[in-house]
Each structure stands twice: as structure tokens, then as C-alpha cells.
C-alpha positions as a LaTeX table, in Angstrom:
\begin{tabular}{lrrr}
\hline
Residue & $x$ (\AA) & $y$ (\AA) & $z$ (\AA) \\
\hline
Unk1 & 22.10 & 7.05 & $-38.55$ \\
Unk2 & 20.15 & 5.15 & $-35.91$ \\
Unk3 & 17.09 & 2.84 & $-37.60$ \\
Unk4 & 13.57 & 3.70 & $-36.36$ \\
Unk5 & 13.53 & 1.27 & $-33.64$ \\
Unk6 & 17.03 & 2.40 & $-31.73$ \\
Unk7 & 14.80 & 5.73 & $-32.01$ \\
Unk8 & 12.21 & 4.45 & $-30.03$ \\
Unk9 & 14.02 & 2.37 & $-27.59$ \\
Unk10 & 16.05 & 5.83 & $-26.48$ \\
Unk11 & 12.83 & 8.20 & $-26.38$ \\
Unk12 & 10.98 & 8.90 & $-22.99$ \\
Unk13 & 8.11 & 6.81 & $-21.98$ \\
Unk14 & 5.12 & 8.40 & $-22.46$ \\
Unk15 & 4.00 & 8.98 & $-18.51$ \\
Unk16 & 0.53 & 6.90 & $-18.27$ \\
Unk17 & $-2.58$ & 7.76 & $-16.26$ \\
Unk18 & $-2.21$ & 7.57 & $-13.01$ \\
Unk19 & $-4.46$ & 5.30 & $-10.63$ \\
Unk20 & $-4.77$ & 4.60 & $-7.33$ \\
Unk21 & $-5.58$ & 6.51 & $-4.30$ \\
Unk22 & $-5.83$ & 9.73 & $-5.99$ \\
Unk23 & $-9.26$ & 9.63 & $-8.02$ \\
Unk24 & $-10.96$ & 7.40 & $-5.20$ \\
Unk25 & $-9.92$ & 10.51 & $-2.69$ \\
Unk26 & $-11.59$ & 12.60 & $-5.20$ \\
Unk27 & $-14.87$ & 10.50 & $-5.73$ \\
Unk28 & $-15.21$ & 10.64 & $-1.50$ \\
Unk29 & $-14.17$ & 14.45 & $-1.89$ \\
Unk30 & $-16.98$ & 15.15 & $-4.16$ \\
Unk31 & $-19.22$ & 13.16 & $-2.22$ \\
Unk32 & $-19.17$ & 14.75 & 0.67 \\
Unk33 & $-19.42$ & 18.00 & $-1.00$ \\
Unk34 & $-22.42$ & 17.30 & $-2.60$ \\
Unk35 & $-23.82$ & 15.06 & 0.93 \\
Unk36 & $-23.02$ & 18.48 & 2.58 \\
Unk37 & $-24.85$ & 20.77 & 0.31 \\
Unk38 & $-27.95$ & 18.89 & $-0.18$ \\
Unk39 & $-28.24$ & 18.47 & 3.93 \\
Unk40 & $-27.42$ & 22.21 & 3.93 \\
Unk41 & $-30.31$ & 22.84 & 1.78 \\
Unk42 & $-32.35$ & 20.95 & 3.48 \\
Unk43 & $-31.46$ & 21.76 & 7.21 \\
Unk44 & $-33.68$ & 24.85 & 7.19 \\
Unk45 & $-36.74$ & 22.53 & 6.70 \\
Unk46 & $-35.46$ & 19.99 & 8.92 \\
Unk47 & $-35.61$ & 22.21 & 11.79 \\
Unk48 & $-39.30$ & 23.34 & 10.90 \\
Unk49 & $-40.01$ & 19.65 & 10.78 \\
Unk50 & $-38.60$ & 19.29 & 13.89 \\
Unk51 & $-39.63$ & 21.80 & 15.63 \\
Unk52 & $-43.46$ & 21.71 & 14.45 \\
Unk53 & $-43.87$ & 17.67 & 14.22 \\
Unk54 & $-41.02$ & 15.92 & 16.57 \\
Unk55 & $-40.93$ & 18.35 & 19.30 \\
Unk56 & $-44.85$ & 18.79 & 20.08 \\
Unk57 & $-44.66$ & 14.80 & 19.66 \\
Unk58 & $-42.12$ & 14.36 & 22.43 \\
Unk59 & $-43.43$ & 17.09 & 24.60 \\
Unk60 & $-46.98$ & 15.88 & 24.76 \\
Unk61 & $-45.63$ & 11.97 & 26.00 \\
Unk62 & $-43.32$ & 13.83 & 28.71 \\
Unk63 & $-46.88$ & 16.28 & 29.33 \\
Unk64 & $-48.75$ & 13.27 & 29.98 \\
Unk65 & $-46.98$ & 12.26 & 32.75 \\
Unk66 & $-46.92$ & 15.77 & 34.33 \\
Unk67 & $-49.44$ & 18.05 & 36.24 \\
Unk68 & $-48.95$ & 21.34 & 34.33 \\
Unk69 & $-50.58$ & 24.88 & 35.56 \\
Unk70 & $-48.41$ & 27.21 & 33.58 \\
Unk71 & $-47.56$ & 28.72 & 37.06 \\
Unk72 & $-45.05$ & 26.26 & 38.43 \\
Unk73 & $-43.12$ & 24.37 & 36.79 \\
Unk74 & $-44.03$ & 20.77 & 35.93 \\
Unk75 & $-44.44$ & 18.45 & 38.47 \\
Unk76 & $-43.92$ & 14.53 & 37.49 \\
Unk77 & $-47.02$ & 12.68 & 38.87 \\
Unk78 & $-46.33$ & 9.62 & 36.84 \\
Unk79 & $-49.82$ & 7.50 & 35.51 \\
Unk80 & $-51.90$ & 10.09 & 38.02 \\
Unk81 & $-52.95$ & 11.48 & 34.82 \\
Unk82 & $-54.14$ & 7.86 & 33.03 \\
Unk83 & $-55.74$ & 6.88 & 36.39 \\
Unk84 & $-58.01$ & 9.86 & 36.28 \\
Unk85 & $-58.58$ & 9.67 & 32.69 \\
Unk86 & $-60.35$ & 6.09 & 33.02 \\
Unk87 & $-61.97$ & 7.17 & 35.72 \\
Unk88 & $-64.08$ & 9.67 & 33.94 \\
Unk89 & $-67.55$ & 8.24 & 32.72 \\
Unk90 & $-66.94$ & 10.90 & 29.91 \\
Unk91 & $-63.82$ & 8.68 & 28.56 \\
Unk92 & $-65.54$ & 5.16 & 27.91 \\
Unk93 & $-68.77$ & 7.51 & 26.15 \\
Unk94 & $-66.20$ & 9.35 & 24.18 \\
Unk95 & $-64.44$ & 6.29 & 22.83 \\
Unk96 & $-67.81$ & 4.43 & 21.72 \\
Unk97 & $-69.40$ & 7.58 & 20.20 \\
Unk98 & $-66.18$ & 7.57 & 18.24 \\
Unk99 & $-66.29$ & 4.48 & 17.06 \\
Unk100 & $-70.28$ & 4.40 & 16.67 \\
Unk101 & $-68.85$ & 7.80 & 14.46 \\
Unk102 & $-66.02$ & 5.64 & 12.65 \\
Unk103 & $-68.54$ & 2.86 & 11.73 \\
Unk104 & $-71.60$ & 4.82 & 10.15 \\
Unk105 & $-68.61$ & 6.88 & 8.29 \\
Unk106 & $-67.25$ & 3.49 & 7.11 \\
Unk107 & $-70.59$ & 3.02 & 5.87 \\
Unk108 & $-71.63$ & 6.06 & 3.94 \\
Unk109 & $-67.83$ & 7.78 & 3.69 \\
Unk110 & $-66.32$ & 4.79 & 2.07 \\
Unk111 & $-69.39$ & 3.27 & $-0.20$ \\
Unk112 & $-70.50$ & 6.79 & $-1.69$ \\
Unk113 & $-67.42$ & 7.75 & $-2.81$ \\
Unk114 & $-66.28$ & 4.48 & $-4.36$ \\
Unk115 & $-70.20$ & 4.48 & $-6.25$ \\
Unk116 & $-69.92$ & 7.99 & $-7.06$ \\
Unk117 & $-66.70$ & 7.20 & $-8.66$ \\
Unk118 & $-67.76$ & 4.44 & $-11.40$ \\
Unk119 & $-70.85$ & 6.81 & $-11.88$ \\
Unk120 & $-68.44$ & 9.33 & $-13.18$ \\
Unk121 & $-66.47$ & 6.68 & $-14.93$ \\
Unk122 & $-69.18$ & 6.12 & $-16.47$ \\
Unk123 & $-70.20$ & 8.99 & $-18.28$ \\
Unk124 & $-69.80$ & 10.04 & $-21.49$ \\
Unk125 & $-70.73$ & 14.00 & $-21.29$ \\
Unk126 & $-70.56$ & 16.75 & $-18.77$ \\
Unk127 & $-67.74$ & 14.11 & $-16.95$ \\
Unk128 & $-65.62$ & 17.62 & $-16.02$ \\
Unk129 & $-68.58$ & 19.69 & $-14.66$ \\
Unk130 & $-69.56$ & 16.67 & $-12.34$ \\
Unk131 & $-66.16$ & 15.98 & $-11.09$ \\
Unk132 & $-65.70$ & 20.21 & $-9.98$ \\
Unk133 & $-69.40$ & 19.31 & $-8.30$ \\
Unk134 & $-68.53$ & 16.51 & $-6.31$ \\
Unk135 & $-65.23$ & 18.38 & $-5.19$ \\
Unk136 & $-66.88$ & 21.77 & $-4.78$ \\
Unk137 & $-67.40$ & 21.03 & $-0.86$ \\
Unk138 & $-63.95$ & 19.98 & $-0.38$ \\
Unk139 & $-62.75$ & 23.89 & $-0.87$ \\
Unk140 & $-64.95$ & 25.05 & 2.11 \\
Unk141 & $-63.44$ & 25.43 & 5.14 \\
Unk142 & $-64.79$ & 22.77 & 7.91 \\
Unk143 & $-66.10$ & 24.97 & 10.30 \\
Unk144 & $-68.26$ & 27.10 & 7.00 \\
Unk145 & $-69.53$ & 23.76 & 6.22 \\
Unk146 & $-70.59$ & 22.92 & 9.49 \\
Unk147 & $-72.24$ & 25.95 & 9.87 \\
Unk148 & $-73.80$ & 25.55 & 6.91 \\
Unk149 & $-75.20$ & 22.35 & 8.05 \\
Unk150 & $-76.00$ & 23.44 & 11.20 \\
Unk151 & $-78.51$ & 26.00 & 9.44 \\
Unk152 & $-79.88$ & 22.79 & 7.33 \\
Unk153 & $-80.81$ & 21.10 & 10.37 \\
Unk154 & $-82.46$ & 24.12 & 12.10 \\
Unk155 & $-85.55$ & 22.65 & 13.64 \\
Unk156 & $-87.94$ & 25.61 & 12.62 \\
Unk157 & $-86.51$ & 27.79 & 9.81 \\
Unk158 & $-83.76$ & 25.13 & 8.55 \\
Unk159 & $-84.13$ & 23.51 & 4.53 \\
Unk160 & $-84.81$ & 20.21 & 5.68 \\
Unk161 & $-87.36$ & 20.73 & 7.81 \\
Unk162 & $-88.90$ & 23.38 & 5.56 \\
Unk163 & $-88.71$ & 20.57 & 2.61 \\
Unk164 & $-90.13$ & 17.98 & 4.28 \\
Unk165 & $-92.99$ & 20.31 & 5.64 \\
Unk166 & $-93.60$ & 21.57 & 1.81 \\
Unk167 & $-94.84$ & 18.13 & 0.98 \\
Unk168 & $-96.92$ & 17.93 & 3.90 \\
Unk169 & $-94.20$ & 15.87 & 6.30 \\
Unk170 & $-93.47$ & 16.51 & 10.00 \\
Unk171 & $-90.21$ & 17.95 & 10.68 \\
Unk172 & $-87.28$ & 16.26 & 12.95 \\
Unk173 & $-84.84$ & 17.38 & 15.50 \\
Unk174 & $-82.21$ & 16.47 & 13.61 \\
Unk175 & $-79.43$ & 17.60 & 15.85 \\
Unk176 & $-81.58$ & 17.52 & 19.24 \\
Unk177 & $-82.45$ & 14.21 & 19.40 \\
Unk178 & $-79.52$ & 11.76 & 20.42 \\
Unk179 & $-80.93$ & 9.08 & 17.74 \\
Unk180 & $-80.35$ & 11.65 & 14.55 \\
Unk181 & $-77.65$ & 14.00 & 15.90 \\
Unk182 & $-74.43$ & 11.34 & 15.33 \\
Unk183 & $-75.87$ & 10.24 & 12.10 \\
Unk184 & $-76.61$ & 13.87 & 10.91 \\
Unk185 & $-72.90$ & 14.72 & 11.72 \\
Unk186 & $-71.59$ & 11.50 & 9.36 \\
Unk187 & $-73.88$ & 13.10 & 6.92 \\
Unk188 & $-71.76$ & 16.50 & 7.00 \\
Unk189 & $-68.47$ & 14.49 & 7.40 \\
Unk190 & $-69.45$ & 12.45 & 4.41 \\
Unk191 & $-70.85$ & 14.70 & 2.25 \\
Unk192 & $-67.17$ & 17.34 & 2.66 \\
Unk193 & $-64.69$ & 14.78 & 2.04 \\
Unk194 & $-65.95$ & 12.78 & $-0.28$ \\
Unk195 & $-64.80$ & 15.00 & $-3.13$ \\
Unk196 & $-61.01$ & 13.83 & $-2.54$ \\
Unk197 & $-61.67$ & 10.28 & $-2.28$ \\
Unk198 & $-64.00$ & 10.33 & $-5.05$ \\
Unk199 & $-61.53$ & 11.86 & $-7.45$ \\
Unk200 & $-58.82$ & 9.09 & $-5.90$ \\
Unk201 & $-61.58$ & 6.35 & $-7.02$ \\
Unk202 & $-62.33$ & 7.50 & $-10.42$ \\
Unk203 & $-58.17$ & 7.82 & $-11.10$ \\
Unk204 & $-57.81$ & 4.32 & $-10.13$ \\
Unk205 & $-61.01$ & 3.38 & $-12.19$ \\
Unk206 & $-59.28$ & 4.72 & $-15.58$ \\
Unk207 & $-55.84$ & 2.57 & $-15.49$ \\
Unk208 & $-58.21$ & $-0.16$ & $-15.49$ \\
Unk209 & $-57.95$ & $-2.20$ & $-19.26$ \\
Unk210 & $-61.28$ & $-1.77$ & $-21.33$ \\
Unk211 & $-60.07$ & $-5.44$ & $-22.30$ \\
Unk212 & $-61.33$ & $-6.48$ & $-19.02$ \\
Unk213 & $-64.65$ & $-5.18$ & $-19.15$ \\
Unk214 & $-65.32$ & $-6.79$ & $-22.54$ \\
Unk215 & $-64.42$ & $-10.16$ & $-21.83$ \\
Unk216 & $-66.89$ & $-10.08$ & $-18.61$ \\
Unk217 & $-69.36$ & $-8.82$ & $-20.53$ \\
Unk218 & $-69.00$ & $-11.62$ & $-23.20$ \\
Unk219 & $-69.51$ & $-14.08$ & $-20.53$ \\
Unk220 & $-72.56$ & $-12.69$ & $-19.80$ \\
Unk221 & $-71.68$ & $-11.08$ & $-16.68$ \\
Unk222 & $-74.14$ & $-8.08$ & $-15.74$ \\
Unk223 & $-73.23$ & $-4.80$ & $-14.30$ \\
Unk224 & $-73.06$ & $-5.81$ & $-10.75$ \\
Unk225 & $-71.06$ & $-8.86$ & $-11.48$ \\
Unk226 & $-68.25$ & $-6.93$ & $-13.68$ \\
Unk227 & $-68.27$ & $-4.55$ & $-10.34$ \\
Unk228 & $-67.62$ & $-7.13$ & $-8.23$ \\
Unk229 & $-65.18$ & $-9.47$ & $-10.75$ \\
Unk230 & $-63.52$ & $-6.73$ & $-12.25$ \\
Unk231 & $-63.18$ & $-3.00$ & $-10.91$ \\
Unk232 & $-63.34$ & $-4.23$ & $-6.83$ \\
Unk233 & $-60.41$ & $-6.49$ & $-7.37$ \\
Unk234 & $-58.41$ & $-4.37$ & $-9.94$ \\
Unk235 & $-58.90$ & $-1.27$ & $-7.37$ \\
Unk236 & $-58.44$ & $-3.58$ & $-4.41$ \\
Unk237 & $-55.20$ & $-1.64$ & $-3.41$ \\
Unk238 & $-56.64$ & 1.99 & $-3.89$ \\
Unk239 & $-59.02$ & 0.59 & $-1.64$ \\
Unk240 & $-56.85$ & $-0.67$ & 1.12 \\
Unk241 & $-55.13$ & 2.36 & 1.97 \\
Unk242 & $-57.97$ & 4.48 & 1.74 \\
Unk243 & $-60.18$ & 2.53 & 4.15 \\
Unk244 & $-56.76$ & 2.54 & 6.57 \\
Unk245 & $-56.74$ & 6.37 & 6.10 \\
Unk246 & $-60.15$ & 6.91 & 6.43 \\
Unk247 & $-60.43$ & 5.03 & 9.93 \\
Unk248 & $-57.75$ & 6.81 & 11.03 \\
Unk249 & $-59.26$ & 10.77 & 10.08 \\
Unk250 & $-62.74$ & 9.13 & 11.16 \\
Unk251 & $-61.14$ & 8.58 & 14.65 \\
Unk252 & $-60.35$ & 11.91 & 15.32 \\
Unk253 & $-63.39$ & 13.83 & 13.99 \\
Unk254 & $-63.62$ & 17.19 & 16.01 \\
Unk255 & $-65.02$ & 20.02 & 13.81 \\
Unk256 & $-68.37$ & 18.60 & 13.10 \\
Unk257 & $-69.34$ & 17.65 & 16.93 \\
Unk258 & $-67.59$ & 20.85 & 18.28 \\
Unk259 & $-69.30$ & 23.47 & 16.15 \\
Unk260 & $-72.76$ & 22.06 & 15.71 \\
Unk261 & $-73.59$ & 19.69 & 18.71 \\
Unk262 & $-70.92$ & 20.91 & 21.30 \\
Unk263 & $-71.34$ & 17.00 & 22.11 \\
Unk264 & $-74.73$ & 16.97 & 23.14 \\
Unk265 & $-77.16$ & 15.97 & 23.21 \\
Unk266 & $-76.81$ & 13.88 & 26.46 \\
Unk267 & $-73.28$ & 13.43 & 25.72 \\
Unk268 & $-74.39$ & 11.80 & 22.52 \\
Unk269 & $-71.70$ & 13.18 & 20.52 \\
Unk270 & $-68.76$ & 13.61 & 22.77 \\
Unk271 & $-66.04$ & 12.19 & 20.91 \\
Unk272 & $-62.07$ & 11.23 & 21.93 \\
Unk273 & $-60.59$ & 14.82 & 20.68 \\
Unk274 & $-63.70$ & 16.46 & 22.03 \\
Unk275 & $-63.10$ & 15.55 & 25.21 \\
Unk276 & $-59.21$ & 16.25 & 24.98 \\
Unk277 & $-60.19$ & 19.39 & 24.06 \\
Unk278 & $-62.16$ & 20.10 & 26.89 \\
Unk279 & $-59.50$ & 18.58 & 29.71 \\
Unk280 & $-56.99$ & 20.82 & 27.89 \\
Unk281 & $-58.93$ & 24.39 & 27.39 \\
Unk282 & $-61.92$ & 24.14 & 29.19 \\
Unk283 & $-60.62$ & 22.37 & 32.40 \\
Unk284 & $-56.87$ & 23.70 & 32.00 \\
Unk285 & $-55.76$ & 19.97 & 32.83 \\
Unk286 & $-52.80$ & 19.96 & 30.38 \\
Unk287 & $-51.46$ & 16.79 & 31.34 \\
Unk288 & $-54.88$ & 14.77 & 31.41 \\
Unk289 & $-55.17$ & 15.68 & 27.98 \\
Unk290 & $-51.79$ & 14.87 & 26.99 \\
Unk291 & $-52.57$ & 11.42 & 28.44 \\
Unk292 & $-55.55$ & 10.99 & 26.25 \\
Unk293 & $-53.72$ & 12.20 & 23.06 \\
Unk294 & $-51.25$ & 9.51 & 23.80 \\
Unk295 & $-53.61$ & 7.05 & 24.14 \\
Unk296 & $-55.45$ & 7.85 & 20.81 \\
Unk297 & $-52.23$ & 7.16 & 19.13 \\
Unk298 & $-51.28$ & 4.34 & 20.25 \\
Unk299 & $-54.74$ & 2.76 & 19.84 \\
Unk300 & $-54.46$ & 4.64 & 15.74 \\
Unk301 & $-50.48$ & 2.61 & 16.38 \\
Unk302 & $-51.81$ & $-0.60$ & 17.12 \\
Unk303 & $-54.62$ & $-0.46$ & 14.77 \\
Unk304 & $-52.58$ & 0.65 & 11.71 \\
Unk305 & $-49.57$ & $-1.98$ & 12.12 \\
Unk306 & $-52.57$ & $-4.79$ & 12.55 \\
Unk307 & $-54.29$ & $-3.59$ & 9.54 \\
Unk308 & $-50.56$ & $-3.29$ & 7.61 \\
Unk309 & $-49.47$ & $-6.72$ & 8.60 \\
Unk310 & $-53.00$ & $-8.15$ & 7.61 \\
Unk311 & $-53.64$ & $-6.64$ & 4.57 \\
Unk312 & $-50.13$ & $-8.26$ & 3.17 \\
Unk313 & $-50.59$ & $-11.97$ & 4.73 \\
Unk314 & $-54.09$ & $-11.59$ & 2.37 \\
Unk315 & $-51.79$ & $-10.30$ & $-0.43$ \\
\hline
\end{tabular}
């Protein structure tokens, strides 16, 4: 009779785990496998993507370098197209009503909204009914709001006119007269999309500590000072990007001159995509207005990586 550990000594090993090349071949396996199916998944939007964003992208740099007629093919004239851009007394008008547009936007589009917001902040009733009314004119359409503006601004039947008369006031030519008709279109511009950015303002205004508040107030600082000292800096970054996205919309307003001024008067209101519009479907000069598109970007390009690289020196 053997003793228990002769038994053990003469019984198989138990066979251990094995390790090694196997499980890593199954980790890269099931890697790839998963890789595979999420790209799969998500080819059918990649190819939207592409084909809606990347491909009009590329086509309109190659346009801009092209004569196109849509009867012959393209024909490569090289910076023909830039040259006779800058020649156009329309382009250097169209770039300083747009920035004449961008600055008074900057000035009631960006302060409104920011003031509307600690008004809402502020209150204590009726917060939810205010907040649908300032977004209210976001739902329109553009081109319903500007034609409801349009009708404001009527010089004989319009509401404005027919206030200001009620209270014994002379009327204006609001969209007639090349001194009111830019700043009546900021008006409309300002008065649509400030419902977004207001919201944006007032979310940013609630993650800010009560704590804050109180101490400023116990150092005697009034209500202007605990705006500037307190809910400026604390919203500082909220503001950032929204004054970087706002330049950036504000530089390619269309709707509002297009339906209510057609750029008049005097060329008052011709802005940059209001005259690409017109090389492209009014003059059929494809590749002029490919060449103006491209230079709107890269102006939005430069602008945007400036204001980036800025923005975090100051941080």
C-alpha cells in the first residue's frame, strides 16, 4: 500500500492555463471585429458626410479656379477668377457693409442677449413663460421673419410708422434710406437669434455659486459691480466662444439683406454672400463665385485660429 505522497508523485499533472500567443491573438481578433462593425455602422453616414460637406468643399476650391458654363466642360483659367473679383467696386462695398453688419450685431446681438439673460436669472415668477418668449422667434423660419419685418418697416401702412404717427411723430424710411436700412436689418438679425444665445447665457448664469454673490454683496459691492466681479468673469468662457461664433454667422448674413433690401439702397446693404449669390445665379459666373466663397473662408480661417490662439495666451 503506497502512502499518500507516492500517490501524488505518480498522478498526472493537472494541465495549467495556457498563455501566450493564443489569448493576445484573440484580444486583436475581437478588436478588429468590433473596429469593423462600428466603422460598418457608421460608413453609411460617412458617405453622407462626405458627400454633402467634403465634396462641395473640394469642388468649390477646384471651381474657383475654373470658368464654368454648364455647356463645356471646365476650363482652368487659374487666378482669372480672383483678378476679376477685386476688380469689382461691388467686392470692397460688400466686404465693409459686412463688417459695418458684423460690428452693430456685435453690439446689440451680443449685449442683449447676455442682459436679457441675468434678467431672467433674475426672476423669481413667470421665469418659464419668459424664457418660451424670448425663444418664440427662434422657431420662425428666416425668410417669415424677414417678411414680417419687412411689413414693420413699411413706410405708409407698416407698425412702426403707424406707432410713431399715433403719438403725433413723423414716420421714417426705415429700409429706404441707406442711414436706417443696415441698422434696421441688425435689428431683425438680433431680435431672431437672440433666443438661442439667451437661453446659452442664462444656463451658464445658474452653475454660478450663490456663495459668490453673497460675499460681493457683503463687501458692499452694488449690482453693477457683482456683474462685472462676479458673473462676467465666471461666464468668461461661455462668452468666448459665443462672440467667436457669433462673428463668424454675423459674417455671412444673407436672408435679412436678400429678402427685404435686395442690397439696396445704393448698394448699402450688399453684403459678401449677397454678392456671391448674385455672380453665381444672377450672372451665371460659377467660378467667380467660387472664388469669393473661398476667400470668405479663409478670411473666417484666419480670423478664427487668431482669435483661438489669443483667447488661450489671455487664459
Amino acid at each position: 500500500m503506497s502512502s499518500p505522497r507516492s500517490a501524488s508523485l505518480l498522478a498526472p499533472p493537472v494541465p495549467l492555463p495556457r498563455t501566450g500567443r493564443a489569448p493576445a491573438r484573440a484580444r486583436t481578433r475581437r478588436r478588429i471585429t468590433e473596429n469593423a462593425t462600428a466603422y460598418g455602422m457608421l460608413s453609411l453616414a460617412l458617405v453622407v458626410f462626405a458627400g454633402f460637406s467634403w465634396y462641395p468643399l473640394v469642388r468649390g476650391v477646384l471651381l474657383s479656379f475654373q470658368q464654368v458654363d454648364f455647356v463645356g466642360p471646365p476650363v482652368w483659367v487659374g487666378l482669372d477668377n480672383f483678378t476679376r473679383l477685386v476688380r469689382d467696386p461691388l467686392f470692397g462695398i460688400a466686404w465693409r457693409n459686412t463688417l459695418e453688419f458684423t460690428g452693430l450685431a456685435l453690439v446689440f446681438g451680443f449685449v442683449v442677449p447676455f442682459l436679457t439673460a441675468v434678467l431672467l436669472n433674475e426672476m423669481r415668477h413667470a421665469r418659464a413663460y419668459f424664457r418660451l418668449l424670448v425663444y418664440l422667434p427662434v422657431m420662425l423660419p428666416p425668410v417669415v421673419t424677414a417678411l414680417l419685418w419687412r411689413w414693420f418697416y413699411d413706410p405708409g401702412s407698416g407698425l412702426f410708422n403707424s406707432a410713431l404717427h399715433a403719438v403725433g411723430l413723423p414716420g421714417s424710411h426705415w429700409l429706404d434710406s441707406s442711414s436706417t436700412a443696415m441698422l434696421s436689418l441688425v435689428f431683425v438679425s438680433t431680435w431672431a437669434n437672440m433666443g438661442s444665445t439667451t437661453l446659452i447665457y442664462l444656463a451658464a448664469l445658474q452653475t454660478i455659486p450663490g456663495e459668490l454673490y453673497e460675499a460681493a454683496e457683503i463687501d458692499g459691492a452694488g449690482v453693477f459691480r457683482r456683474l462685472w466681479h462676479v458673473t462676467v468673469p465666471q461666464t468668461r468662457f461661455v462668452l468666448l466662444v459665443l462672440l467667436l461664433l457669433q462673428i463668424v454667422a454675423t459674417m455671412q448674413v444673407f436672408t435679412e439683406p436678400y429678402v427685404m433690401t435686395g442690397g439696396g439702397p445704393d448698394d448699402s446693404t450688399v453684403t459678401v454672400l449677397l454678392l456671391l449669390y448674385r455672380y453665381a445665379f444672377v450672372y451665371n459666373d460659377f467660378g467667380t463665385a467660387s472664388a469669393m466663397s473661398l476667400l470668405l473662408f479663409a478670411a473666417l480661417a484666419v480670423f478664427s485660429v487668431a482669435y483661438v490662439r489669443l483667447t488661450k495666451r489671455t487664459d
